[in-house]
PDB file of N, H, CA, C and O in Angstrom:
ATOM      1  N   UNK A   1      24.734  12.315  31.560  1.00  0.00           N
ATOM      2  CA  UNK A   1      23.477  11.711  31.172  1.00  0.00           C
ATOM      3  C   UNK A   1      22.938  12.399  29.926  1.00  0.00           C
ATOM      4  O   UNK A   1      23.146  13.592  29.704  1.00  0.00           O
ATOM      5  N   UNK A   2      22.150  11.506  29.022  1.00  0.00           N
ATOM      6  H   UNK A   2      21.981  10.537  29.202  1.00  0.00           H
ATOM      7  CA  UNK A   2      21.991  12.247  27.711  1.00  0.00           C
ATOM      8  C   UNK A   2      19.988  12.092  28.019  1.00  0.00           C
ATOM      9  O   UNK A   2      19.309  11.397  28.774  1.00  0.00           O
ATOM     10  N   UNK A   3      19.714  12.998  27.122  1.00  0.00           N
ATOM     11  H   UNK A   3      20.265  13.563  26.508  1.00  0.00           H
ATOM     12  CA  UNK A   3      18.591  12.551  26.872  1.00  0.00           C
ATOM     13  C   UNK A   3      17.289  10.921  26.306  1.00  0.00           C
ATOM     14  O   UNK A   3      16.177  10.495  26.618  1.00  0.00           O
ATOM     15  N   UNK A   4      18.556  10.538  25.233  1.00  0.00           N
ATOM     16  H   UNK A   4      19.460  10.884  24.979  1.00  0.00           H
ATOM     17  CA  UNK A   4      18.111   9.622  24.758  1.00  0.00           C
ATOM     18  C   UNK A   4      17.434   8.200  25.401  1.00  0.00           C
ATOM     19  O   UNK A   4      18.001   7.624  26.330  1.00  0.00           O
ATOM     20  N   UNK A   5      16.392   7.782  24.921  1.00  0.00           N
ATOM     21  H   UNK A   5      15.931   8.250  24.166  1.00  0.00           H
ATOM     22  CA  UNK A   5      16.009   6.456  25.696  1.00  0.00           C
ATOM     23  C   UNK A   5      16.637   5.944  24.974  1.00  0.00           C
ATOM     24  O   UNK A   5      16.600   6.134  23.758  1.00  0.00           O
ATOM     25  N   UNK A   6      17.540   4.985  25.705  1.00  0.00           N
ATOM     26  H   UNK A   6      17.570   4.830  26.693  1.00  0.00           H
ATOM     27  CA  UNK A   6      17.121   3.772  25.265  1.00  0.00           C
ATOM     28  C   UNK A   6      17.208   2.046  25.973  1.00  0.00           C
ATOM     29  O   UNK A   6      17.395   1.639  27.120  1.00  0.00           O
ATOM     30  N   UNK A   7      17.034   1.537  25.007  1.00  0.00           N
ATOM     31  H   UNK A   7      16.882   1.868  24.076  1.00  0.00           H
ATOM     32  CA  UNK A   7      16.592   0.053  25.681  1.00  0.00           C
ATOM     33  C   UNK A   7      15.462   0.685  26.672  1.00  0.00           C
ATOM     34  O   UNK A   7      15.504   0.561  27.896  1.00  0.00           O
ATOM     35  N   UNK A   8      14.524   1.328  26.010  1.00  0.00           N
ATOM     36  H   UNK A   8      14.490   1.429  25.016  1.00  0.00           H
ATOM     37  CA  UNK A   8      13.206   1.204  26.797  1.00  0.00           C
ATOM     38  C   UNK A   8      12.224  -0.012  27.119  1.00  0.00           C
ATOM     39  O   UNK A   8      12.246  -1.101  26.546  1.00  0.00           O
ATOM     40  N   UNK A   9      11.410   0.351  28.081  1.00  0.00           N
ATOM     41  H   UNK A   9      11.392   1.236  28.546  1.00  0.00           H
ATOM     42  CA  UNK A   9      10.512  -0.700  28.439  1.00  0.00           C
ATOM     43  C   UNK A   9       9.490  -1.251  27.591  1.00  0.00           C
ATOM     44  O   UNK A   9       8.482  -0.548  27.517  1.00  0.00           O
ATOM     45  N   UNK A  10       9.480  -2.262  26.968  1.00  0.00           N
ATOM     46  H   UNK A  10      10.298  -2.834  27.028  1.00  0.00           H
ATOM     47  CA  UNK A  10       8.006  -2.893  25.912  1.00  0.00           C
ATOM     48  C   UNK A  10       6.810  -2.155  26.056  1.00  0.00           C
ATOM     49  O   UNK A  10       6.524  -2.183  27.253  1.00  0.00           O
ATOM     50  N   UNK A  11       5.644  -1.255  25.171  1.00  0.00           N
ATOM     51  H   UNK A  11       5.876  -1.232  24.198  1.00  0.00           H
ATOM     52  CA  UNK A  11       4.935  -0.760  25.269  1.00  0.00           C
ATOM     53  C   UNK A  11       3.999  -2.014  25.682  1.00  0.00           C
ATOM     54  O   UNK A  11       4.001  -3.186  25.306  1.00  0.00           O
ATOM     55  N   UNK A  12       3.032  -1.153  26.799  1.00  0.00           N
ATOM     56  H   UNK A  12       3.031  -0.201  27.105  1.00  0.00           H
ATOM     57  CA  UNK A  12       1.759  -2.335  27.487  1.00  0.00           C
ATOM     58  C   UNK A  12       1.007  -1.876  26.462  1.00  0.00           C
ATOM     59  O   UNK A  12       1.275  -0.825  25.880  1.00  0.00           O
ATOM     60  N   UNK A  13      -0.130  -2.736  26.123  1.00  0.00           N
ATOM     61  H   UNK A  13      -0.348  -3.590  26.595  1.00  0.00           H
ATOM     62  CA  UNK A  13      -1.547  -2.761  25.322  1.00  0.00           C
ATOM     63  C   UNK A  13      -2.044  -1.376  26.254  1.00  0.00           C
ATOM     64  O   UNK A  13      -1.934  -0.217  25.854  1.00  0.00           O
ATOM     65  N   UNK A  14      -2.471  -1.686  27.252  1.00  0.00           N
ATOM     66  H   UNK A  14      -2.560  -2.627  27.577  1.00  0.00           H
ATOM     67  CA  UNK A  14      -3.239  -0.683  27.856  1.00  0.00           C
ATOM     68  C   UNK A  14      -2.710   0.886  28.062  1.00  0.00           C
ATOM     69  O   UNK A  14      -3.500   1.829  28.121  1.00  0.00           O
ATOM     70  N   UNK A  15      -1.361   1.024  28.156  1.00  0.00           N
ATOM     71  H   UNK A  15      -0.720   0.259  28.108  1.00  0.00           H
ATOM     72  CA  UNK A  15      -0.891   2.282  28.071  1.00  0.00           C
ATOM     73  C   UNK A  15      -0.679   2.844  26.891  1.00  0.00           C
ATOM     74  O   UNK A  15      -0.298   4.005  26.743  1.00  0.00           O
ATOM     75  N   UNK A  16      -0.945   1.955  25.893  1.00  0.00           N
ATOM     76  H   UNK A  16      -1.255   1.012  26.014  1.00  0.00           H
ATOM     77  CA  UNK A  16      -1.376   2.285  24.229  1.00  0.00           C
ATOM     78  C   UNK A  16      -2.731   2.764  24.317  1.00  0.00           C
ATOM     79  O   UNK A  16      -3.057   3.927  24.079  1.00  0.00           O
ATOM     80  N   UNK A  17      -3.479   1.879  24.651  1.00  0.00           N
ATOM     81  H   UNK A  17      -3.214   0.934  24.844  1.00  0.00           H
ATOM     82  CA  UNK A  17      -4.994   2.062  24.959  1.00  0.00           C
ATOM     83  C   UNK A  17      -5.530   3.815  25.039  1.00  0.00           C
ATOM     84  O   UNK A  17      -6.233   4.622  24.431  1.00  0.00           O
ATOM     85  N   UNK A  18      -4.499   3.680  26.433  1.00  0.00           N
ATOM     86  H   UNK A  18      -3.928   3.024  26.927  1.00  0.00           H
ATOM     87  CA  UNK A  18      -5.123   5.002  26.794  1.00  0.00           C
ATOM     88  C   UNK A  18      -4.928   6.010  26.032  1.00  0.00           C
ATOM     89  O   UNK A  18      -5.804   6.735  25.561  1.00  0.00           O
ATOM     90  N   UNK A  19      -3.156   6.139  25.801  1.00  0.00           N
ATOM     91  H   UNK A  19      -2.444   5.549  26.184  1.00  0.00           H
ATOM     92  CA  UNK A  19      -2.963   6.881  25.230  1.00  0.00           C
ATOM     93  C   UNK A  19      -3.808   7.498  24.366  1.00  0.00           C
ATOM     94  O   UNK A  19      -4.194   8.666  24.384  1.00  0.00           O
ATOM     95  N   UNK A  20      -4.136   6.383  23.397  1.00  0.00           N
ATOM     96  H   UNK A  20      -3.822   5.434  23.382  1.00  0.00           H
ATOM     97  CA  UNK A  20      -4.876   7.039  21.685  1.00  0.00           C
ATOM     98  C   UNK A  20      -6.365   6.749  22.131  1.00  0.00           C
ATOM     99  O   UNK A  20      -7.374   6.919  21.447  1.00  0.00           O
ATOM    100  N   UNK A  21      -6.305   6.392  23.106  1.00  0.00           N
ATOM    101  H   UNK A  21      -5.486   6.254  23.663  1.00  0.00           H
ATOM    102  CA  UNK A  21      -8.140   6.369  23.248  1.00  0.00           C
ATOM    103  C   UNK A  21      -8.712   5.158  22.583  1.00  0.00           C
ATOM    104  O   UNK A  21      -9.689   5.397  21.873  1.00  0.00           O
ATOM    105  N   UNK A  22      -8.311   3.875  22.655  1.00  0.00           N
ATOM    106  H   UNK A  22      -7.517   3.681  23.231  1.00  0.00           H
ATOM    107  CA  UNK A  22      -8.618   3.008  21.706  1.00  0.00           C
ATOM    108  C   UNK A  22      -8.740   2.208  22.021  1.00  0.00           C
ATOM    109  O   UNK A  22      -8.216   2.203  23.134  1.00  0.00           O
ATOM    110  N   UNK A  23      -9.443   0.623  21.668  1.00  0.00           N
ATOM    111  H   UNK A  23      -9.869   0.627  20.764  1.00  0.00           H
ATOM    112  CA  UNK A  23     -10.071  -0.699  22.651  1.00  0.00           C
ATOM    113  C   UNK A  23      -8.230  -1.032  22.832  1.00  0.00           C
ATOM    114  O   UNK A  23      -7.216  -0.712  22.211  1.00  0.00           O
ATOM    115  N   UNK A  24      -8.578  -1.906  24.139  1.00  0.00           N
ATOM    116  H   UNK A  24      -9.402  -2.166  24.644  1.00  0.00           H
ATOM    117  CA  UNK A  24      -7.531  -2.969  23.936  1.00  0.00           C
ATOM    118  C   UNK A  24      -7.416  -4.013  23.218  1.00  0.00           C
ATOM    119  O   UNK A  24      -6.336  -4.602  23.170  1.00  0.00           O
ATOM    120  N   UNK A  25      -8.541  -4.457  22.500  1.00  0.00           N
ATOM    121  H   UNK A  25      -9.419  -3.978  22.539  1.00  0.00           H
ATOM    122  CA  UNK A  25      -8.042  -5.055  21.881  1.00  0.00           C
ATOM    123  C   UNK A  25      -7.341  -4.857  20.897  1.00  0.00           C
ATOM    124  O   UNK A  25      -6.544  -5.690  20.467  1.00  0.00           O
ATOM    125  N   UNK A  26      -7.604  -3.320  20.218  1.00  0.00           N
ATOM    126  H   UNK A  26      -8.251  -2.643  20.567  1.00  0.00           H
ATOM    127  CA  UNK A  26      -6.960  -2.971  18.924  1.00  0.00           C
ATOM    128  C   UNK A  26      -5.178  -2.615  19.524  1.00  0.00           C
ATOM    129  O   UNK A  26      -4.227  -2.826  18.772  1.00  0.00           O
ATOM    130  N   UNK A  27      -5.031  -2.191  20.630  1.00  0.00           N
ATOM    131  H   UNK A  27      -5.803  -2.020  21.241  1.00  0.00           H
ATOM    132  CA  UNK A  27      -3.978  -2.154  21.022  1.00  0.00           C
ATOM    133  C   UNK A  27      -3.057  -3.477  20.964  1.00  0.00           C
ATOM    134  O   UNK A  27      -1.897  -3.521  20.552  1.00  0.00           O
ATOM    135  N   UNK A  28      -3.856  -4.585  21.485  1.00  0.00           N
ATOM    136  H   UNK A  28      -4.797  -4.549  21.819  1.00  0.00           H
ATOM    137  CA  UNK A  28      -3.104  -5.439  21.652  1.00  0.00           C
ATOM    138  C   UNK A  28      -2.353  -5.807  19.703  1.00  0.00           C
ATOM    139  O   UNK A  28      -1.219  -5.841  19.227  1.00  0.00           O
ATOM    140  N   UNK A  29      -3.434  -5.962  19.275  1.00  0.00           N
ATOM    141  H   UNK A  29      -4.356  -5.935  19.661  1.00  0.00           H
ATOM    142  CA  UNK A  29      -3.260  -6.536  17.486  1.00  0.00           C
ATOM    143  C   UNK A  29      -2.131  -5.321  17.230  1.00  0.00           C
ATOM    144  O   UNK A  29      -1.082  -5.752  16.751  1.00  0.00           O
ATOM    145  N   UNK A  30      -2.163  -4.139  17.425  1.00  0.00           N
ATOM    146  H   UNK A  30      -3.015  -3.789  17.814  1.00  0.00           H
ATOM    147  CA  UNK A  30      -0.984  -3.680  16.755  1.00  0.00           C
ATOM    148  C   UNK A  30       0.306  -3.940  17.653  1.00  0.00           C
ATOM    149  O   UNK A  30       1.358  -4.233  17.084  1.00  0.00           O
ATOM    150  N   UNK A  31       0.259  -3.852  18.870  1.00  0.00           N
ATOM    151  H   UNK A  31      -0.595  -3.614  19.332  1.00  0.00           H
ATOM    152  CA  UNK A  31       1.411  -4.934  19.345  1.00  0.00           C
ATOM    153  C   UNK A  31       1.724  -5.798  18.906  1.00  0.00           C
ATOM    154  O   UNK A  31       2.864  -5.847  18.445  1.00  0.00           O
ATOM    155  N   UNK A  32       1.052  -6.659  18.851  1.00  0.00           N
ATOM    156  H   UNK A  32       0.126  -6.619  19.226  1.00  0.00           H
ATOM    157  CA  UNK A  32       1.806  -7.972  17.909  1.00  0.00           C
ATOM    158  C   UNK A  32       2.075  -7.738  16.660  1.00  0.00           C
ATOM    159  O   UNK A  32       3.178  -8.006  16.184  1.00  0.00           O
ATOM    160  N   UNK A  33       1.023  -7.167  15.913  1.00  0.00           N
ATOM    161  H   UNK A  33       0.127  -6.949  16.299  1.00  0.00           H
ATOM    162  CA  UNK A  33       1.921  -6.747  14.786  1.00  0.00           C
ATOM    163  C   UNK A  33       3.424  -5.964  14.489  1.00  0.00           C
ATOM    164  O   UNK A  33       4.235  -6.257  13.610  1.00  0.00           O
ATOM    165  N   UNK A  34       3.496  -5.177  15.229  1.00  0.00           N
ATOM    166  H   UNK A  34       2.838  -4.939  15.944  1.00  0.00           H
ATOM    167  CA  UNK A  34       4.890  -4.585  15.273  1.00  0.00           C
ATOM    168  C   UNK A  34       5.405  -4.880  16.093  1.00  0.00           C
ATOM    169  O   UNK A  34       6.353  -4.095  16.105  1.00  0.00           O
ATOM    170  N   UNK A  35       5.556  -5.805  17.280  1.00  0.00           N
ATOM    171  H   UNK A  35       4.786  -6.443  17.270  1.00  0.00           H
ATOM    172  CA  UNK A  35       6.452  -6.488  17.928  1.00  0.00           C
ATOM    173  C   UNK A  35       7.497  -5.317  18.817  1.00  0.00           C
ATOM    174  O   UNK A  35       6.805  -5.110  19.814  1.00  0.00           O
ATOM    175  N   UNK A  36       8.429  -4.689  18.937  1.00  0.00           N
ATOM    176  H   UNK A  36       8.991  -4.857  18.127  1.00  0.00           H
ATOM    177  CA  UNK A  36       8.877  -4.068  19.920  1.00  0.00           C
ATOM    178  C   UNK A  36       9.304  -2.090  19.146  1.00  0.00           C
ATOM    179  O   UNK A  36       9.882  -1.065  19.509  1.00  0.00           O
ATOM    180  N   UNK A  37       8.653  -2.542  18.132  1.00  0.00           N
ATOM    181  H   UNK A  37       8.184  -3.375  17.837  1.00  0.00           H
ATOM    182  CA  UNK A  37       8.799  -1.021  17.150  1.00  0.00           C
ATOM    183  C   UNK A  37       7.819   0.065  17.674  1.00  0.00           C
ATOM    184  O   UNK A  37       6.686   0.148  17.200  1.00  0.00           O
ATOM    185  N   UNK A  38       8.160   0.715  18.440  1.00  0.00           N
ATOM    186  H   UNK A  38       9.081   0.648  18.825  1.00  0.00           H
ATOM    187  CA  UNK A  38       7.099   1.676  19.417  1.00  0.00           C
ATOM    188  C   UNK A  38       7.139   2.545  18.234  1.00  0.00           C
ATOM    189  O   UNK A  38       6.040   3.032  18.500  1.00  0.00           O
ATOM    190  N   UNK A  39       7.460   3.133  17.189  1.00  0.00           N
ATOM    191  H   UNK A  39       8.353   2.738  16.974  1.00  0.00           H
ATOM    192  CA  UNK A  39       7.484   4.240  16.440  1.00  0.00           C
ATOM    193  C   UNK A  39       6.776   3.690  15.575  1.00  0.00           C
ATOM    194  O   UNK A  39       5.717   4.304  15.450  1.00  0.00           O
ATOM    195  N   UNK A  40       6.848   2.921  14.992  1.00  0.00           N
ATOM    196  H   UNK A  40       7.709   2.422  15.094  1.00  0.00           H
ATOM    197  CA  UNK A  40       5.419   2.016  14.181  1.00  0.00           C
ATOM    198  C   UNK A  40       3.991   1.705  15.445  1.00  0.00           C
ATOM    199  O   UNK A  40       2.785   1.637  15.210  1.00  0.00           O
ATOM    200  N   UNK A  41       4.528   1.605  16.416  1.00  0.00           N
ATOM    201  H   UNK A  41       5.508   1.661  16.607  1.00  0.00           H
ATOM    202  CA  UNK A  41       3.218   1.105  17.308  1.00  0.00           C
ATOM    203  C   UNK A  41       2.374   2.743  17.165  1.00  0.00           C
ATOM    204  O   UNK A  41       1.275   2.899  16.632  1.00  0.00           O
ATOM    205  N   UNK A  42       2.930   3.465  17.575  1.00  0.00           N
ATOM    206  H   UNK A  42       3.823   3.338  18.008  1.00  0.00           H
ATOM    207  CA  UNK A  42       2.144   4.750  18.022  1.00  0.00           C
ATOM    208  C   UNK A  42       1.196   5.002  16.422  1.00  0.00           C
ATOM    209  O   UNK A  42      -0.025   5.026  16.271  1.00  0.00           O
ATOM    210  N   UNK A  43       2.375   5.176  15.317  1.00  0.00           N
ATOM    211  H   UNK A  43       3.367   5.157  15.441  1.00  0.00           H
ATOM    212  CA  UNK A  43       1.783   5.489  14.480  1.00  0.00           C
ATOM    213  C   UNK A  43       0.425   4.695  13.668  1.00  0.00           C
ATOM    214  O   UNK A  43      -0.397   5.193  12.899  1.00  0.00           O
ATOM    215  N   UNK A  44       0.511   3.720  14.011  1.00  0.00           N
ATOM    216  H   UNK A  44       1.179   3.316  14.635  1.00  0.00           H
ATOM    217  CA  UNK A  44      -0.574   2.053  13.796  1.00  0.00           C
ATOM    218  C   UNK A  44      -1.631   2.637  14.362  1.00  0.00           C
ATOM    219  O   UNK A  44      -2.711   2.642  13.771  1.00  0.00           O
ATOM    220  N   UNK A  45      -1.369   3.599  16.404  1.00  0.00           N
ATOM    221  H   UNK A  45      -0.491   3.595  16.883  1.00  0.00           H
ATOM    222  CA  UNK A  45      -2.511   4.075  17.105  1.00  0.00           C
ATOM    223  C   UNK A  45      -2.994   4.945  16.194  1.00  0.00           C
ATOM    224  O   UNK A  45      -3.766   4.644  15.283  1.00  0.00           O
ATOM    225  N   UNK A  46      -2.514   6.123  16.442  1.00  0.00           N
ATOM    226  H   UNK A  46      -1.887   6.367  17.182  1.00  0.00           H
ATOM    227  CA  UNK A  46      -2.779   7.399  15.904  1.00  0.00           C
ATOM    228  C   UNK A  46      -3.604   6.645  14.512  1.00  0.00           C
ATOM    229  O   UNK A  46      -4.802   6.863  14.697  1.00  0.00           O
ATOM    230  N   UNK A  47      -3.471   6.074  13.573  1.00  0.00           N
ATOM    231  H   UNK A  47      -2.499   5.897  13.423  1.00  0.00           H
ATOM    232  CA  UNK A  47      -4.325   6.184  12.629  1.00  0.00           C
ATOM    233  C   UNK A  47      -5.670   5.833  12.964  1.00  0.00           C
ATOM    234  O   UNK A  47      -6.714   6.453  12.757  1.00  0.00           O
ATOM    235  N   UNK A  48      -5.422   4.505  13.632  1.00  0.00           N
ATOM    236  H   UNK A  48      -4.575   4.002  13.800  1.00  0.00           H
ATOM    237  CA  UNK A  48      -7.027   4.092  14.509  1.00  0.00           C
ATOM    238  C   UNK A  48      -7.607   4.864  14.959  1.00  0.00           C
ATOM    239  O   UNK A  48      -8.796   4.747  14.663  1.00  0.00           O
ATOM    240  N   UNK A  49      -7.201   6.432  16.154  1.00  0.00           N
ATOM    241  H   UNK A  49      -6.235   6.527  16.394  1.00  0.00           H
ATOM    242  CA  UNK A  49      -7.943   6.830  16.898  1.00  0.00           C
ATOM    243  C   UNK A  49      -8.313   8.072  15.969  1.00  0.00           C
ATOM    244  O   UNK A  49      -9.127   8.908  16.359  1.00  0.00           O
ATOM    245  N   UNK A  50      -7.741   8.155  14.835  1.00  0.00           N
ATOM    246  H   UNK A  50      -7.080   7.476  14.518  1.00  0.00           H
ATOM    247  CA  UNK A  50      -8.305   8.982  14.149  1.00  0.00           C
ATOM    248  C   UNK A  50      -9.684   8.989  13.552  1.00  0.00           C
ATOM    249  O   UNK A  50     -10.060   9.947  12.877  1.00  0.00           O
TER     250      UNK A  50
END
């Protein structure tokens, strides 16, 4: 077994949410905007909750 994910699970709006501390709705809009790119999603958060 390796470390690596992959074929992970679709990030939820709300476990974005929490994460960065941020509405759902803004969660949801950067979901759709980046579509299944969790490394663009986080970074989309992180600027918001900044």
């Amino acid at each position: 077994m390796s470390n690596e994910k992959s074929a992970a699970a679709p990030l939820s709006a709300i476990a974005v949410a929490k994460k960065y501390r941020i509405a759902i709705e803004d969660a949801n809009a950067i979901i759709e905007q980046h579509g299944d790119d969790a490394k663009a999603i986080h970074k989309a958060a992180r600027r918001i909750a900044a």
